[in-house]
C-alpha positions in Angstrom: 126.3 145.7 21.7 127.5 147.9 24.8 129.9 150.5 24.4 131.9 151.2 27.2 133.8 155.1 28.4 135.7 154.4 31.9 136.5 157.8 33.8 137.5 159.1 37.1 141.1 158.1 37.1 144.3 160.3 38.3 146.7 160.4 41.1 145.9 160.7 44.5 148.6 159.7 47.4 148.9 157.0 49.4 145.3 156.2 51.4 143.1 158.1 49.6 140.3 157.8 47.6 139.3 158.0 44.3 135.6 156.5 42.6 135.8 155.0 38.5 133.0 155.6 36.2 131.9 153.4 33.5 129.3 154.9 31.2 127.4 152.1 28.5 125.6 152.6 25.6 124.2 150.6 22.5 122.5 147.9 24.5 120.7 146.2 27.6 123.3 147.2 30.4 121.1 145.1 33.1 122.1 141.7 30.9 125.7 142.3 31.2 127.9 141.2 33.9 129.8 144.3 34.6 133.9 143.6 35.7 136.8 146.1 36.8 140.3 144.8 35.8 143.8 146.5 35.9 147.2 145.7 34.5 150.3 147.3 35.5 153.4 147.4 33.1 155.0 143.9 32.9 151.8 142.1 34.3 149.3 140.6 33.1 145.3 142.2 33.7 143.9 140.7 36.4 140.2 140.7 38.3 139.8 143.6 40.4 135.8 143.4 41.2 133.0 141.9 39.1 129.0 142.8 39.7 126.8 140.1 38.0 123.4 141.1 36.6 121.5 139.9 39.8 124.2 142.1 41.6 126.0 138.8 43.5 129.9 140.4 43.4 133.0 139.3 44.0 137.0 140.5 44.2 140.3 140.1 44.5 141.7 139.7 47.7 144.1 142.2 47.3 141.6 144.6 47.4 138.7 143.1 50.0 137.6 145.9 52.3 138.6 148.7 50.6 137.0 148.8 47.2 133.1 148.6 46.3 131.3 147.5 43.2 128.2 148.8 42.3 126.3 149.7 39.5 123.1 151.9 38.6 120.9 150.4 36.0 118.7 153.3 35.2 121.9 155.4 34.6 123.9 152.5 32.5 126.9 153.1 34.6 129.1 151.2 36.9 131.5 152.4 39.3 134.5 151.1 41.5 134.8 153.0 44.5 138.2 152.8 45.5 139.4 153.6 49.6 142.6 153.2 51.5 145.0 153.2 48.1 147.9 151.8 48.0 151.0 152.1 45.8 150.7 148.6 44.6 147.2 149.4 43.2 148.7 151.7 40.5 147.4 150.3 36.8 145.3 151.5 34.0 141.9 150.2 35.5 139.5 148.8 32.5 135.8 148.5 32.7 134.4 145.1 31.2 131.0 143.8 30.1 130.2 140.7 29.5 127.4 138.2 28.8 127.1 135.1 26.7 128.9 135.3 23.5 129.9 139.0 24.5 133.3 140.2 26.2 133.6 144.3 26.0 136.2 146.1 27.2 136.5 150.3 27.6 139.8 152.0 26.7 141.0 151.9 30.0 141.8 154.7 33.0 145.5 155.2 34.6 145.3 155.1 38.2 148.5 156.4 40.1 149.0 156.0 43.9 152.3 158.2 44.5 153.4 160.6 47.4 
């Protein structure tokens, strides 16, 4: 089973940048389809970008154009880059793997967008 250790998180100010790490152990990472969700107090966690194992992707529409997927198989890691931030995209950003009969989650990195 993968375990998963999300980092690269802070505060940066409104349109900047900032790229999430996801390191995995303990299993196959190139099986798993690998996910970035968020949740901000008093809302539920919601899709932010997914990477399938054959690398097709998809994302929320909220953040189309300005954040990228992408994952390196040798290195077991995934990433979010994340462009153009915007206050509304503050949440503690969690790094998911899944595959049939599996659904991992990481323990999660705060992301605050603030002036």
């Amino acid at each position: 089973q993968v375990q998963l250790v999300e980092s690269g998180g802070g505060l940066v100010q409104p349109g900047g940048s900032l790229r999430l790490s996801c390191a995995a152990s303990g299993s196959i990472f190139s099986f798993y389809t690998m996910g970035w969700y968020r949740q901000s107090p008093g809302k539920q966690r919601e899709l932010v970008a997914r990477m399938s194992s054959g690398s097709s992707t998809n994302y929320a529409d909220s953040v189309k154009g300005r954040f990228t997927i992408s994952r390196d198989n040798a290195k077991n890691t995934a990433y979010l880059q994340m462009n153009s931030l915007k206050p509304e995209d503050t949440a503690v950003y969690y790094c998911n793997a899944a595959k049939i009969g599996y659904n991992i989650w990481g323990q999660g990195t705060q992301v605050t967008v603030s002036s």
